[in-house]
C-alpha distance (Angstrom), angle and dihedral (degrees) to the residues before:
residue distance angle dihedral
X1 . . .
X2 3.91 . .
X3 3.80 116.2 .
X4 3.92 124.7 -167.2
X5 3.64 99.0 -103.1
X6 4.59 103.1 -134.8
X7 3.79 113.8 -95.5
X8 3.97 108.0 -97.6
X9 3.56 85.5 -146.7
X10 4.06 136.8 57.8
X11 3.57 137.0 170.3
X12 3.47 121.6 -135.3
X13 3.73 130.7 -171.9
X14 3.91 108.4 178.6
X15 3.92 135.4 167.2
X16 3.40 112.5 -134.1
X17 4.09 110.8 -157.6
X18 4.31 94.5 163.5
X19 3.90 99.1 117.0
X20 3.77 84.8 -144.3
X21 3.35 107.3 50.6
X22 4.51 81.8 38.9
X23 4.01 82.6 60.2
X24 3.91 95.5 50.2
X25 3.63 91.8 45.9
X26 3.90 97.9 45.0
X27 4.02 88.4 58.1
X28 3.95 87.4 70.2
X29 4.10 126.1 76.6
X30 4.36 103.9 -102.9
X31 3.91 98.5 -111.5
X32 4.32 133.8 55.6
X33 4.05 85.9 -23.9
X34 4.25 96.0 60.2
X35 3.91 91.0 35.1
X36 3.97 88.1 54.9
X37 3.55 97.5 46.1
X38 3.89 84.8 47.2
X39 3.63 99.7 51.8
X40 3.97 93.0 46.1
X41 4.16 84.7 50.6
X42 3.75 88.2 49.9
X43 3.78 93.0 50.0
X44 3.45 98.0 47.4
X45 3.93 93.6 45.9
X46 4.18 82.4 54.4
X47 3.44 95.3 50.7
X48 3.63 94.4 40.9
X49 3.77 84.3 59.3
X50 3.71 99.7 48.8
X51 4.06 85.1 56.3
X52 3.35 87.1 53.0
X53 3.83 99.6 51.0
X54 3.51 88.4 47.6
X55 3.87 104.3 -94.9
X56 3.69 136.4 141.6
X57 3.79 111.0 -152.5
X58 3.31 99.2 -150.7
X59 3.64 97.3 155.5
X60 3.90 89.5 59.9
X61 3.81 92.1 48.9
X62 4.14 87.4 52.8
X63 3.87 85.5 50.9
X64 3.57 95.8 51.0
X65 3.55 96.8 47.8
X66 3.51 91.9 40.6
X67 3.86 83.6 53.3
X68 3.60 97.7 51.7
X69 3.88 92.4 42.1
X70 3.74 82.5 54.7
X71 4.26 93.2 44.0
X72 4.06 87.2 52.6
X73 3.71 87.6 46.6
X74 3.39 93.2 52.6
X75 3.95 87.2 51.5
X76 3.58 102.7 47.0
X77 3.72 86.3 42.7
X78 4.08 83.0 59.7
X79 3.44 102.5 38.1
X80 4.20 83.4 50.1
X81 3.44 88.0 57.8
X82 3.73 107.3 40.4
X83 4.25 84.7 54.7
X84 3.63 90.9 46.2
X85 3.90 92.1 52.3
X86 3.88 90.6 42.4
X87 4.00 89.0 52.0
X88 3.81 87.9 44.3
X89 3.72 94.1 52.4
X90 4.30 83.3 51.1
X91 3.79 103.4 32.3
X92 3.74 112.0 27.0
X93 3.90 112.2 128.0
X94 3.71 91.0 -137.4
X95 3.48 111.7 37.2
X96 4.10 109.3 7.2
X97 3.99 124.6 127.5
X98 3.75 88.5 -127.7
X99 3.83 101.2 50.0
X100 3.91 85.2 43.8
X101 3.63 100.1 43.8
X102 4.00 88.9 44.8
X103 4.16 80.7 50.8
X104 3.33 95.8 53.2
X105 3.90 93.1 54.4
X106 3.84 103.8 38.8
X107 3.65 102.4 36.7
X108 3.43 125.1 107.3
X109 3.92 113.3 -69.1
X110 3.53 81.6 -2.2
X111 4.04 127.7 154.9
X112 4.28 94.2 -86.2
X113 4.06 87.0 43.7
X114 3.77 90.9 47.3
X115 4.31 89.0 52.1
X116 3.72 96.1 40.2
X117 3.92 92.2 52.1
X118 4.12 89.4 44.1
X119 4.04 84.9 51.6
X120 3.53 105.4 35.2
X121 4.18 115.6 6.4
X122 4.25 111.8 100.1
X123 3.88 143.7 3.9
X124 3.91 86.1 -74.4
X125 3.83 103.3 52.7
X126 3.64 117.8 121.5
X127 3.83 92.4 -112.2
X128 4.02 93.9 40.6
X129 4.27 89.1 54.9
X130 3.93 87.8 43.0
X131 3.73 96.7 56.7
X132 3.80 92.9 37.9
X133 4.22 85.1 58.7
X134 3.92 96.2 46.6
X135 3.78 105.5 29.8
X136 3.95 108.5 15.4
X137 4.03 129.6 116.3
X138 4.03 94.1 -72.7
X139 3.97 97.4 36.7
X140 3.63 117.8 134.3
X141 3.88 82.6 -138.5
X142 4.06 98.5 54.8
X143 3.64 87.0 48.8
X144 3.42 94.1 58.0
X145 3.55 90.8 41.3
X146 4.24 93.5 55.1
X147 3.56 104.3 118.9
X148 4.08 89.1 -137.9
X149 3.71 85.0 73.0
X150 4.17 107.4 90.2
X151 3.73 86.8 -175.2
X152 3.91 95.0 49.8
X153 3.44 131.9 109.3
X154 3.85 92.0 -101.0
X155 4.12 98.5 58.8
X156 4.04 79.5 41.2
X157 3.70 94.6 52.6
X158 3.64 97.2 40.2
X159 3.85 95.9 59.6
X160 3.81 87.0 45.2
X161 3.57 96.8 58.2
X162 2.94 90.9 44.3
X163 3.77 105.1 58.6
X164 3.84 79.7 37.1
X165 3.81 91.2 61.0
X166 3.81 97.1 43.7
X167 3.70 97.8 53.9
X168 4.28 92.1 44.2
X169 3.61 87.6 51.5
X170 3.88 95.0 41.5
X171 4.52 77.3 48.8
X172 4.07 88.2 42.9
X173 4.07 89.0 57.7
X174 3.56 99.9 49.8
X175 3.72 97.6 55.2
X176 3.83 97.4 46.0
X177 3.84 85.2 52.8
X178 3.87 117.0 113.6
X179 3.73 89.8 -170.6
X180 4.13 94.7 74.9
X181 3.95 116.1 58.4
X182 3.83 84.4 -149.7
X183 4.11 96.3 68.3
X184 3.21 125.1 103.1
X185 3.99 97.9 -118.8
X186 3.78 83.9 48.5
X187 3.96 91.4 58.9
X188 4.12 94.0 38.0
X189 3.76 82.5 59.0
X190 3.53 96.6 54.3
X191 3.38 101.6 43.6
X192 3.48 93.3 47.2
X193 3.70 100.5 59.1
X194 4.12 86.6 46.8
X195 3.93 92.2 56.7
X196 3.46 100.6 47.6
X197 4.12 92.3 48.0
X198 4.45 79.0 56.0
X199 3.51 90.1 41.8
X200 3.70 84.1 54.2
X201 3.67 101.2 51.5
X202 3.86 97.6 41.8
X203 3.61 93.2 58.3
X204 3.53 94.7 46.5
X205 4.37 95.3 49.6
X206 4.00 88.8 42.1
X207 4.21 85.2 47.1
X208 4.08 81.6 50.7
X209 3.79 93.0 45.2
X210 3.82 98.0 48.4
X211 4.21 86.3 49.4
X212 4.21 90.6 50.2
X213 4.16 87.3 51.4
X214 3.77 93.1 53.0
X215 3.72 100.9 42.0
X216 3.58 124.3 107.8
X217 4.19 88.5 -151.8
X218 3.87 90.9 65.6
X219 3.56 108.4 76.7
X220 3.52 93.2 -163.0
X221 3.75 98.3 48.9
X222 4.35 123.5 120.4
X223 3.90 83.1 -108.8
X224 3.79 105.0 49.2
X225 3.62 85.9 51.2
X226 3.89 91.5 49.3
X227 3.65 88.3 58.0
X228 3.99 101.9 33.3
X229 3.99 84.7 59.8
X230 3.58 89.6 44.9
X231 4.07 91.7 58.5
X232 3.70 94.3 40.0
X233 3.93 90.2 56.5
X234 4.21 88.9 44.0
X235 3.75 86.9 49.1
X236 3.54 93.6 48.4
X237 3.69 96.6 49.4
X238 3.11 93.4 50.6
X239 3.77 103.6 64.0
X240 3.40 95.6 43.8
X241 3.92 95.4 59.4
X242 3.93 80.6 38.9
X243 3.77 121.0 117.9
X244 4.26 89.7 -162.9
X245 4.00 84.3 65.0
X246 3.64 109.6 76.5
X247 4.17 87.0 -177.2
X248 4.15 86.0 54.8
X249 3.54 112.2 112.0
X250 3.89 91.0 -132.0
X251 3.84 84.7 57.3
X252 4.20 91.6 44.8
X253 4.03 86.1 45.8
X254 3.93 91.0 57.1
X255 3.75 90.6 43.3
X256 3.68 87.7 50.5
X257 4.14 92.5 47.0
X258 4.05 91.5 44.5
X259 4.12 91.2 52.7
X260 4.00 90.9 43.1
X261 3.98 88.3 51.5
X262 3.83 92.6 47.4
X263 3.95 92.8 46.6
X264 4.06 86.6 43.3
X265 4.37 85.1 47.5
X266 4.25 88.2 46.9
X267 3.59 93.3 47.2
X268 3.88 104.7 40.3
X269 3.90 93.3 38.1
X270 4.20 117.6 99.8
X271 4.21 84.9 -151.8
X272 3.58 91.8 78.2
X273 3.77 114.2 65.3
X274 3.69 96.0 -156.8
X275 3.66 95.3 52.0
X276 3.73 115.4 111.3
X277 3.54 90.6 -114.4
X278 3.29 105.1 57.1
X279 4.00 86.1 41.0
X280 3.90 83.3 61.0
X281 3.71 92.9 42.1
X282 4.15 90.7 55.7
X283 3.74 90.9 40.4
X284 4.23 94.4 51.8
X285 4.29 87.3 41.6
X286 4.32 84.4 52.2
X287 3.84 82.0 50.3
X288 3.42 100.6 43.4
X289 3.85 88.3 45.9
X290 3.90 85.9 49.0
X291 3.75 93.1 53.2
X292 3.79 96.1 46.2
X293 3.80 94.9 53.5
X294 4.20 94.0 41.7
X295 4.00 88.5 47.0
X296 3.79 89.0 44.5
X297 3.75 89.4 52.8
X298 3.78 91.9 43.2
X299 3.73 97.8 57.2
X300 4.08 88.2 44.6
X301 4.06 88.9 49.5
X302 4.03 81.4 48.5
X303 3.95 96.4 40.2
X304 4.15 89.1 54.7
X305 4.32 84.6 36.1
X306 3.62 87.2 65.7
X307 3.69 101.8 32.1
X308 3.82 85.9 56.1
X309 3.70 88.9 49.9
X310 3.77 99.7 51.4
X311 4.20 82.5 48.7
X312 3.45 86.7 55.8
X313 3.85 92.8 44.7
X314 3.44 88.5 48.3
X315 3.53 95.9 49.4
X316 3.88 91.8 46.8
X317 3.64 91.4 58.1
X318 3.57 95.1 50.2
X319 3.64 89.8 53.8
X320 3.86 137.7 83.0
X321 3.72 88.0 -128.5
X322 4.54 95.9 61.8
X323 3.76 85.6 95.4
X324 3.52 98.5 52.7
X325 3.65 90.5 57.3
X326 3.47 99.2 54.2
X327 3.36 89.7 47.6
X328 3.93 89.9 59.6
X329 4.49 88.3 44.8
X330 3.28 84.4 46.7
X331 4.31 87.4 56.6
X332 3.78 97.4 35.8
X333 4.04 88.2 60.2
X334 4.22 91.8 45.6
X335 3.74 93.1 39.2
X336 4.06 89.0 52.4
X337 3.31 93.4 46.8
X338 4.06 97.9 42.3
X339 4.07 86.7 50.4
X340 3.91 83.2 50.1
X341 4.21 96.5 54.2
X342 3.90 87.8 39.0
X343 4.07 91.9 -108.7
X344 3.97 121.5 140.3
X345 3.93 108.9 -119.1
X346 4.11 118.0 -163.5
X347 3.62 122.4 -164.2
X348 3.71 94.1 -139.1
X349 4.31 101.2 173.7
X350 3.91 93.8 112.2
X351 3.94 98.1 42.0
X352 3.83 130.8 87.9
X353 3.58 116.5 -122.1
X354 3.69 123.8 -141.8
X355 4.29 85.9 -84.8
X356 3.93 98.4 88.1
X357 4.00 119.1 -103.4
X358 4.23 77.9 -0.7
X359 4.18 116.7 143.2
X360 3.61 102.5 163.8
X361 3.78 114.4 122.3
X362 4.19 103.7 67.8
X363 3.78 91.0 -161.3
X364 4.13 144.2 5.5
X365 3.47 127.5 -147.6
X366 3.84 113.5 -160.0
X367 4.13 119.9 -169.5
X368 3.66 112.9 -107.6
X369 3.88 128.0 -126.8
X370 4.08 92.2 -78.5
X371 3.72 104.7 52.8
X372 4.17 117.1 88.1
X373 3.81 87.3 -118.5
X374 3.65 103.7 48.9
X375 3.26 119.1 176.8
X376 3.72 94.4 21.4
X377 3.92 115.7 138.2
X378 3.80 133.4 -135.5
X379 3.65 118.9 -172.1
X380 3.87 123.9 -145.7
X381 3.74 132.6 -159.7
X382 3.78 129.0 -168.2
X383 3.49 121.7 -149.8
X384 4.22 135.6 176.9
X385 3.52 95.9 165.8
X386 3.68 124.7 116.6
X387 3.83 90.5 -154.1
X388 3.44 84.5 73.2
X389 4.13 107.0 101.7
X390 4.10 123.0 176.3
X391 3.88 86.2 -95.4
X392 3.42 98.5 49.1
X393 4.18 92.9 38.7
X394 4.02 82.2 54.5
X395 3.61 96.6 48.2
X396 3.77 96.6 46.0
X397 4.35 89.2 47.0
X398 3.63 85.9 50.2
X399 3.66 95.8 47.0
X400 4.02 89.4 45.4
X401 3.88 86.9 50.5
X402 3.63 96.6 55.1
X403 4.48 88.1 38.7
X404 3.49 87.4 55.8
X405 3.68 104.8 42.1
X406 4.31 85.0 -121.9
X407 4.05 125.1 154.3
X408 4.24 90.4 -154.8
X409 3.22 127.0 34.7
X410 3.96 133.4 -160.7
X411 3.21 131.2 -154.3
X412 4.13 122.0 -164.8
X413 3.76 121.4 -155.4
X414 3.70 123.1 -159.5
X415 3.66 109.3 -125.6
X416 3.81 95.7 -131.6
X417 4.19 91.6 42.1
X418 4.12 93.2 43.4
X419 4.03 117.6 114.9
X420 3.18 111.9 -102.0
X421 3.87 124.7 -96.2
X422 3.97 81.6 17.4
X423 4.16 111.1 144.1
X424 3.42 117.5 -120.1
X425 3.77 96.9 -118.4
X426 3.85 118.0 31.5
X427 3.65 125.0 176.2
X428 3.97 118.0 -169.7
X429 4.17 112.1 167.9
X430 3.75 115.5 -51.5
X431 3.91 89.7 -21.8
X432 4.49 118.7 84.5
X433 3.78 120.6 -163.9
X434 4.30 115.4 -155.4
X435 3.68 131.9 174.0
X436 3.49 120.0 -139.7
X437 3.56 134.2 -174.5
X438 4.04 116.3 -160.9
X439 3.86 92.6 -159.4
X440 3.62 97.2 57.9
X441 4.22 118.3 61.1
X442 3.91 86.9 -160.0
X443 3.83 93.2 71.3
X444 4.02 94.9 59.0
X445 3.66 83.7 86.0
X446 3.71 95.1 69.7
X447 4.04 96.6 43.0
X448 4.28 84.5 46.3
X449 3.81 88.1 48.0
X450 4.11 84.8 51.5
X451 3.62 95.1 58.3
X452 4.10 93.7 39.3
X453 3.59 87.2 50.0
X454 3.73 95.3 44.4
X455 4.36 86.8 46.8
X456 4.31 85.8 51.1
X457 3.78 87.4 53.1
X458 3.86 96.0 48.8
X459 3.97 92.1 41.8
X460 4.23 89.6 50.2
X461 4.13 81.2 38.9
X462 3.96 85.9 60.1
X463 3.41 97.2 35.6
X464 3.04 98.6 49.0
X465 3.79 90.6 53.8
X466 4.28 95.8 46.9
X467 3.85 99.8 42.2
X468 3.96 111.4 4.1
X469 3.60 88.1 -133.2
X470 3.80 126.5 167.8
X471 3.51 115.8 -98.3
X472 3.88 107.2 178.5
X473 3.70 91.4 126.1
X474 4.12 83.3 60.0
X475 3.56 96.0 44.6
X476 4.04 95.0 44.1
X477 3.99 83.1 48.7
X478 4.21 88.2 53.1
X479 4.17 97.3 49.0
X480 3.74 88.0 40.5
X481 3.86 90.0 53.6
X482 4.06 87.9 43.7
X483 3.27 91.4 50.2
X484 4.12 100.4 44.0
X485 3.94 84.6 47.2
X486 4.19 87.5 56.2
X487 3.62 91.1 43.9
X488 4.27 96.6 43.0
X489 3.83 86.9 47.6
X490 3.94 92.8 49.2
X491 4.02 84.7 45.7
X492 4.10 88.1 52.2
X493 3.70 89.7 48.9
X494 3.83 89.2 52.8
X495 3.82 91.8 44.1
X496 3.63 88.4 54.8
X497 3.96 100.5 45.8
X498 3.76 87.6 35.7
X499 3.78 114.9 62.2
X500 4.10 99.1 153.4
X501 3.79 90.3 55.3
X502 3.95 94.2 38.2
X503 3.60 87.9 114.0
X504 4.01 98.3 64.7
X505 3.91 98.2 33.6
X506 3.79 81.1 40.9
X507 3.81 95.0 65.8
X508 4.02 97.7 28.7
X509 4.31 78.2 58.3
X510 4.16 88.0 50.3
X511 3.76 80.3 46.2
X512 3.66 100.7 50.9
X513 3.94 88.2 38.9
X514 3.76 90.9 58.0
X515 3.27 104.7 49.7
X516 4.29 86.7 49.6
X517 3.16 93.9 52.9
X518 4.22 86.3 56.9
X519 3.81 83.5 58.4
X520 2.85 99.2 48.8
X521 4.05 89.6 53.3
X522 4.09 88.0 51.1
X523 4.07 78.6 54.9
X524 3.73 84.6 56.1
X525 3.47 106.6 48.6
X526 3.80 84.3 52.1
X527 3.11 100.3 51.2
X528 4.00 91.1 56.8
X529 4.34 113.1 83.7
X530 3.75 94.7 -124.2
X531 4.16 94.8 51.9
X532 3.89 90.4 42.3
X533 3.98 95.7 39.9
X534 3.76 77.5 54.7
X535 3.70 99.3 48.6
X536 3.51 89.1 49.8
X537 3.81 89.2 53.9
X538 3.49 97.2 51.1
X539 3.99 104.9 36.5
X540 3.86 82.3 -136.9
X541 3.76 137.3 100.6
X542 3.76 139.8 -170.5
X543 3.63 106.8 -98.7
X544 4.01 122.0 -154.1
């Protein structure tokens, strides 16, 4: 049967959190270097574990030695090859520096021919002229040498060697001579015959020697040593990875893993009521506890907050004095946003105008530095009073205007004192009519699009006056914002009578919002000297 052999490779991604093993790795370069060291730690903690359990890996030891049978291999393989290239480079037939260099001087015309010939080839070579000076015809030397001359060297020499060659061979005789104990042969004999009996007897003690060292009989020998050693080192392995040994550090590492687990057990259990645990347990339940009685008193603090408030409310629209203070909501919202564009806003309720005894106009906002109409004025009246009709909201705009010496004028309904069936931005000549509710954030778009609206119309009032320029781009921008203002107010209504489909008319309202709040950007950019000095300049503007 055929049985998945294991895989010989597996990935491991582990997070170490032991602050020794931590230390041990830190000390190694992140990368190949830690991974190594890793591995080999790993491998020696498994094998360490096998010993312990009572298992020889003998497979592991054949792949190691296997291994470093194949790493010397590998080397000697190398090292074979790196000498035979290095003799190749120096021996090859074909292409070696000694069979060229040995080429190069024994060929044919070559570099020894070419000195030899210099030297020695011809009547004129340098050793040819040299011999003719010391030993030619008319020498001094070759006459001396002529064997016609008794007194010349030759006669001379001849007797000498001679006498010279008698005595040596006379000398020769004597010391090849067996007969005299003095000779030389006689000596070479005897000393002969005494070496080889040494010879002898050194080989056969050092033969004697070698057999004592590798005996397992001598106690003292190289190889009972070897293998003494090798016991003591089995026999001290094995009691430390012992579990009989109490003092083996196998035995000490198990005590130290069984008193880690029972202080990890006492500390992460909920049993023990001094365990950290449970500490943090009690402490978070205290907290929690805490939290619930805080937020409890919070939302009653808020319930009685807003219970006072709609009192007050109440009470404010019961009184004389409810108009006043929308009148001064209706002024924190301009003023903020006046400060914010870098106009001048006046709260102008208590002052007379330049009509005699006349009040109306509660406030004036006048165009800072920056805007193209600087200095221009828009005047703003607040009303919560249902007696307040279009007619009457026109005439009392128109009458603040003129009070206030103002080219726009705005006029702010209170949501619960506007006519009925009244949009919530209204525009008729130089005068604009908003409604504005001061409990509901959403509605600040249609008093801000009031006073960007009422700015457009004072910047194309101006402009109109200094360079009669067109300005349809301005005045598309203004019945687009009326009309996105009638539309996002119908949308509210909806969204208010509507809850179930809030979600739809929620977004088309974001929509319609968005795309407002673009215009009233273009209004902006219009309003500032450089865009409208540009405007002017071009006869063109940005259309939404």
């Amino acid at each position: 049967m055929i049985t998945d052999s294991p895989p010989r490779t597996i990935h491991l991604n582990l997070a170490i959190g032991e602050p020794e093993i931590v230390a041990e790795l830190n000390k190694y370069a992140a990368g190949p270097e830690r991974d190594d060291f890793a591995r080999s730690a790993l491998r020696i903690g498994v094998l360490a574990l096998r010993q312990a359990s009572g298992h020889i890996d003998a497979n592991a030891v054949r792949v190691e030695g296997e291994r470093l049978v194949g790493a010397i291999r590998e080397i000697l393989t190398e090292k074979l090859g790196n000498v035979a290239s290095t003799l190749k480079i120096y021996f090859d037939p074909a292409e070696g520096h000694l069979p060229q260099r040995l080429d190069r001087l024994l060929k044919k015309d070559g570099e020894l021919q070419s000195l030899l010939a210099q030297h020695l080839d011809g009547d004129q070579s340098v050793v040819a002229r040299t011999l003719a000076r010391h030993i030619g015809k008319e020498s001094p030397l070759l006459q001396m040498l002529a064997p016609e001359e008794k007194q010349g060297v030759i006669a001379a020499l001849t007797k000498a060697v001679g006498d010279a060659l008698q005595t040596q061979r006379d000398h020769v005789l004597h010391q090849f001579s067996l007969d005299d104990k003095e000779s030389a042969l006689s000596r070479l004999v005897l000393e002969m015959t005494g070496a080889n009996g040494q010879l002898r007897q050194d080989l056969a003690q050092d033969v004697q020697k070698l057999q004592q060292e590798f005996s397992l009989d001598n106690e003292q020998g190289a190889l009972s040593r070897l293998v003494a050693r090798v016991e003591k080192a089995q026999r001290t392995i094995s009691q430390e990875f012992s579990l009989d040994n109490k003092e083996s550090a196998l035995c000490r590492l198990v005590k130290l893993m069984e008193t880690a687990n029972a202080s990890i057990h006492d500390n992460l259990t909920l049993d023990n009521e001094n365990s950290p645990l449970y500490r943090l347990r009690r402490e978070l339940t205290e907290v929690i506890d805490k939290l619930d009685k805080s937020s409890s008193a919070f939302h009653q603090e808020v319930r009685l907050t807003l219970e006072s408030f709609k009192v007050r409310r109440e009470a404010d629209e019961r009184s004389t004095q409810h108009g006043n203070a929308f009148q001064d909501e209706v002024g924190a919202v301009l003023q903020a946003d006046a400060q914010k564009a870098g106009d001048l806003f006046e709260a102008t309720g208590n002052k007379v105008g330049v009509i005699p005894y006349c009040k109306v106009g509660d406030y004036v906002i006048t165009l800072g530095s920056e805007s193209v109409a600087a200095g221009a004025r828009i005047a703003v009246e607040a009303k919560e009073d249902k007696s307040y009709h279009l007619t009457k909201a026109l005439q009392e705009i128109e009458q603040a205007r003129k009070n206030r010496e103002a080219q726009i004028g705005l006029f702010v309904y209170s949501k619960q004192s506007a006519p009925t069936g009244l949009a919530p931005f209204v525009r008729h000549g130089q005068s604009i009519l908003v409604i504005w509710d001061q409990t509901d954030s959403a509605s600040d778009i249609f008093l801000q699009a009031g006073v960007s609206v009422a700015k457009a119309l004072v910047v194309r009032e101006r402009l109109a006056e200094e360079r009669s320029k067109d300005m349809v781009a301005l005045r598309k921008a203004l019945e687009a914002i009326t009309k996105e203002v009638t539309a996002l107010a119908q949308i509210s209504k909806w969204a208010q009578t509507v809850k179930r489909t809030g979600d739809k008319i929620g977004k088309k309202a974001d929509l319609l919002q968005k795309k407002l709040t673009r215009h009233l950007l273009i209004l902006e950019k219009y309003l500032l000297p450089d865009a409208a000095e540009h405007a002017g300049e071009n006869g063109v503007c940005q259309s939404m």
